[in-house]
N, C-alpha and C positions, 0 to 999 in steps of 0.2 A: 635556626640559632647559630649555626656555625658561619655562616653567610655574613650574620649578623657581627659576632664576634673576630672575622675573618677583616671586615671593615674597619673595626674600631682597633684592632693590631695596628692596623697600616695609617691610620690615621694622628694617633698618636705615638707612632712612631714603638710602639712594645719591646719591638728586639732592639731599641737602643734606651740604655739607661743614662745618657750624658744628660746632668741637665744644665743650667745657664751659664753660658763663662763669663758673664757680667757678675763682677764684684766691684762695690763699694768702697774703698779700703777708707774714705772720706768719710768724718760722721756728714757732711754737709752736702747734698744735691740740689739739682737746679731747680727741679719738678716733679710731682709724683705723677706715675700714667694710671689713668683706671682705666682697664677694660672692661665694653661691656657687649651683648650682644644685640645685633640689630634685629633679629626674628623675632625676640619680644617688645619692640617700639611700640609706644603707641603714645598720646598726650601725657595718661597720666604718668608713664612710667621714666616718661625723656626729663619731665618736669621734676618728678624726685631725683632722679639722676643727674639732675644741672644742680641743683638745689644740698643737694649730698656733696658733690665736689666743692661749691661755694662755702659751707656750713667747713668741711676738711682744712679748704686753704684758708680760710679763718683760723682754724685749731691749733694746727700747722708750721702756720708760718710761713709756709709753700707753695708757687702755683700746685693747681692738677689739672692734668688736660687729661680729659677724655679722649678715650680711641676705642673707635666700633669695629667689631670682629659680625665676620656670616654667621658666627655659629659657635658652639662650644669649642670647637675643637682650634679655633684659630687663636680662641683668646689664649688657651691654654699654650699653644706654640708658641702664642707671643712670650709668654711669658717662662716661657722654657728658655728661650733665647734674651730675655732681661729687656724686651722690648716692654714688657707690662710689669708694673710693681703692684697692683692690687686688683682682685674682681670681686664682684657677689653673684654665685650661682647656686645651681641646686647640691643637693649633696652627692651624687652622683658621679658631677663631673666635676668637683670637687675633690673628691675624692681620686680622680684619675689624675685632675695635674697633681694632686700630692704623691702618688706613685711615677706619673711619668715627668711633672715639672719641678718636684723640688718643692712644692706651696706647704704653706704653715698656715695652718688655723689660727682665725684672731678671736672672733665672735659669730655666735648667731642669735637666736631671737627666744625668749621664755618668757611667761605670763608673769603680770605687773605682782600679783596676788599674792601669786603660790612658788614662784620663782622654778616651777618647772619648767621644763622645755616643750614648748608647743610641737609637737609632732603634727606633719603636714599629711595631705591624702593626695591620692589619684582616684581619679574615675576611669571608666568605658562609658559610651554616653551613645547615643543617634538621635538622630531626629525623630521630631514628631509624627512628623508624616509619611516613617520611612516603614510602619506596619512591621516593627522589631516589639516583639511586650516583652521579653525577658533576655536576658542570659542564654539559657539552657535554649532557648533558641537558637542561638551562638553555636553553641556550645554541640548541639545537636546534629548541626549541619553546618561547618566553618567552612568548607568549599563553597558556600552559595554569599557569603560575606566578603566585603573589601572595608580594609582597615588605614587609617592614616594615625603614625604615631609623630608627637612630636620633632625629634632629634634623637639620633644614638645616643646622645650621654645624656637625656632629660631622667631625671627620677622619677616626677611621674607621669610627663609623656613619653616614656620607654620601659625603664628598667621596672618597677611594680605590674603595672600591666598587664607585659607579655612572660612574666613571672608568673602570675596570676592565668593568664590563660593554657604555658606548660602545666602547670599543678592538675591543671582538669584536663590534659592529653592534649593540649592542641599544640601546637607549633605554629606558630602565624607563616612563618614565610612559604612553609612547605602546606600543611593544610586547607588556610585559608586563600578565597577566588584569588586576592589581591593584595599586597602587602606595600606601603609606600612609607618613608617620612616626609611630612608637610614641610619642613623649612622652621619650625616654631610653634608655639600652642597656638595662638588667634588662627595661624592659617590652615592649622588640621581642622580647628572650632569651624570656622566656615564653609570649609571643603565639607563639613560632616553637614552641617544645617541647611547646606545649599544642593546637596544631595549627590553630590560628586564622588563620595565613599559610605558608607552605610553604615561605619563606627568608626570612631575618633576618639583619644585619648588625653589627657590632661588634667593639672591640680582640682583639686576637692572646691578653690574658689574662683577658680577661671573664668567661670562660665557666670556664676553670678555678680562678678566681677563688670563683664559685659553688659548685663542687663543692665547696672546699676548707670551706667554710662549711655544708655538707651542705645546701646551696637545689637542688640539681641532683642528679641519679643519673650517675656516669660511665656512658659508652658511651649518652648520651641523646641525645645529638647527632652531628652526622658533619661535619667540614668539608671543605666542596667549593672553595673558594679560598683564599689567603692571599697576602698581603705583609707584609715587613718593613721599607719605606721612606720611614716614616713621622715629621716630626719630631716630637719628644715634645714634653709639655705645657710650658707657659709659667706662670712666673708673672711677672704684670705691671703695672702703676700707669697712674694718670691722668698725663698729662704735668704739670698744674697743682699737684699734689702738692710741697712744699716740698723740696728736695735733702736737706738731712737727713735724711729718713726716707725718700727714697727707696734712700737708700748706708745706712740704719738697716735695712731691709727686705733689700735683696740681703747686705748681711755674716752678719745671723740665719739666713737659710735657708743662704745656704753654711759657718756656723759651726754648723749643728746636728750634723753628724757627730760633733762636739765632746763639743758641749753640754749636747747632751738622746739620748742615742745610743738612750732608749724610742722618741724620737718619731718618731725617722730609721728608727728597724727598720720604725713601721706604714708609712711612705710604705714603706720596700722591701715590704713585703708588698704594698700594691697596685701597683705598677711592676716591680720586677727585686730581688733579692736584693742584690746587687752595685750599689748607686748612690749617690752621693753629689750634693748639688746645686752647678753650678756658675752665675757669671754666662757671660750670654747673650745678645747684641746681636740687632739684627732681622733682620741679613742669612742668621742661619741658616735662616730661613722663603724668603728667595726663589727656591730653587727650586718651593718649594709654590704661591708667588702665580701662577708662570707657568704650573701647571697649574689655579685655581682661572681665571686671567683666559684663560686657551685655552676651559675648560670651562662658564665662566659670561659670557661678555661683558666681559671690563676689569673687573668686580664691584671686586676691588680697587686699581683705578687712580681 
């Protein structure tokens, strides 16, 4: 853990609190940047992602050009530095650029119905064929196991998890044979299925996510843990960002049910059938900070 938390200090930068010196003093900009990450690409998701920015500068009024970051941590620097005015991620690293970049919460995602907030999950998962039947397997003997977790800042290719596996004594990095991050979910997903690591981690619909796109075979995998305690993804802005288009940003996404009812169905396809987006203050994230600052050192204090 310390290894772990040791990374994500230096990665976002922890011993420095500066964040963007880009300010707006203009209510008027040229362009809004959305950052996004390239580890989760895949058809459907480039497709809502062009589709999302087109649906914006409609809203708007303003280009957006997109800009692809490796990884949580770059989007997040970009946007420390005023290079990025908007991203959607998990709440985790969400949560970090709000501690280390400055970010505001606009909205995230609640059911059409009940207008609660859809809490998301994480798995552990292995293959089918990798002769793992449980957990306590795991759990019994984690020196004989090799793990791929998504990304440091992933919420549930990370931070739940390997939450979930201190609770019952383990430590991944120091315990278990093997401890790696794959670069993104798909590429832990396939490291684990192709048998390159013997558990891999990732969302509650990841995986069947895959199947539905025929990338996977059902019954290829087995999952050995789950949670659903997860808060969902964030979408969020640089604090420096002109008020305008930040209340221009959160009305578009909560007026897309409206709107663009194509564009609302792809986000339900990757989230929940049943969601609508609401706005979303930061306080929904503080139960998570108190388990990332139990699990990491104060990381986000």
């Amino acid at each position: 853990m310390k290894r772990i938390a040791a990374l994500l200090f230096v990665v976002f930068g922890v011993f420095s609190c500066e964040k963007s010196d880009k300010t707006d003093n203009e209510e008027e900009i040229k362009e809004l940047v959305y950052g996004r990450v390239v580890s989760v690409d895949n058809e459907a998701s480039i497709e809502r992602t062009e589709k999302t920015a087109a649906y914006l500068e409609k809203e708007l009024g303003v280009p957006v050009r997109i800009i692809k970051g490796s990884d949580y941590a770059s989007i997040i620097e970009a946007m420390k530095t005023g290079k990025v005015d908007f991203a959607i991620t998990g709440a985790f690293s969400y949560s970090i650029a709000a501690a280390k970049a400055g970010a505001e919460s606009l909205v995230t995602t609640a059911y059409t119905k009940t207008g609660t907030i859809n809490y998301a999950g994480s798995m552990i998962f292995t293959s089918s064929k990798s002769g793992i039947t449980s957990i306590e397997q795991v759990i019994a003997n984690p020196q004989n196991y090799t793990i791929a977790f998504a990304d440091p800042a992933s919420t549930s290719g990370y931070l739940y998890p390997s939450s979930y596996l201190r609770s019952r004594g383990i430590e991944p990095s120091e315990d278990m044979k093997q401890t790696l991050f794959a670069g993104g979910h798909t590429a832990g997903i396939f490291s684990c299925l192709t048998q390159k690591v013997d558990l891999a981690c990732t969302g509650n619909t990841s995986l069947e996510r895959l199947e539905l796109r025929n990338r996977i075979e059902p019954g290829s995998y087995k999952v050995l843990w789950r949670t659903d305690s997860i808060p969902p993804s964030n979408v969020y802005v640089r604090s420096s960002l002109p008020k305008k288009y930040k209340e221009g940003l959160q009305k578009a996404f909560v007026q897309m049910k409206d709107k663009d009812t194509a564009l609302m169905n792809l986000v339900r396809k990757a989230y929940h059938k049943d969601i609508v987006y609401v706005p979303a203050g930061d306080s929904l994230y503080d139960n998570m900070r108190k388990l990332v600052n139990r699990e990491m050192g104060n990381l986000l204090k």
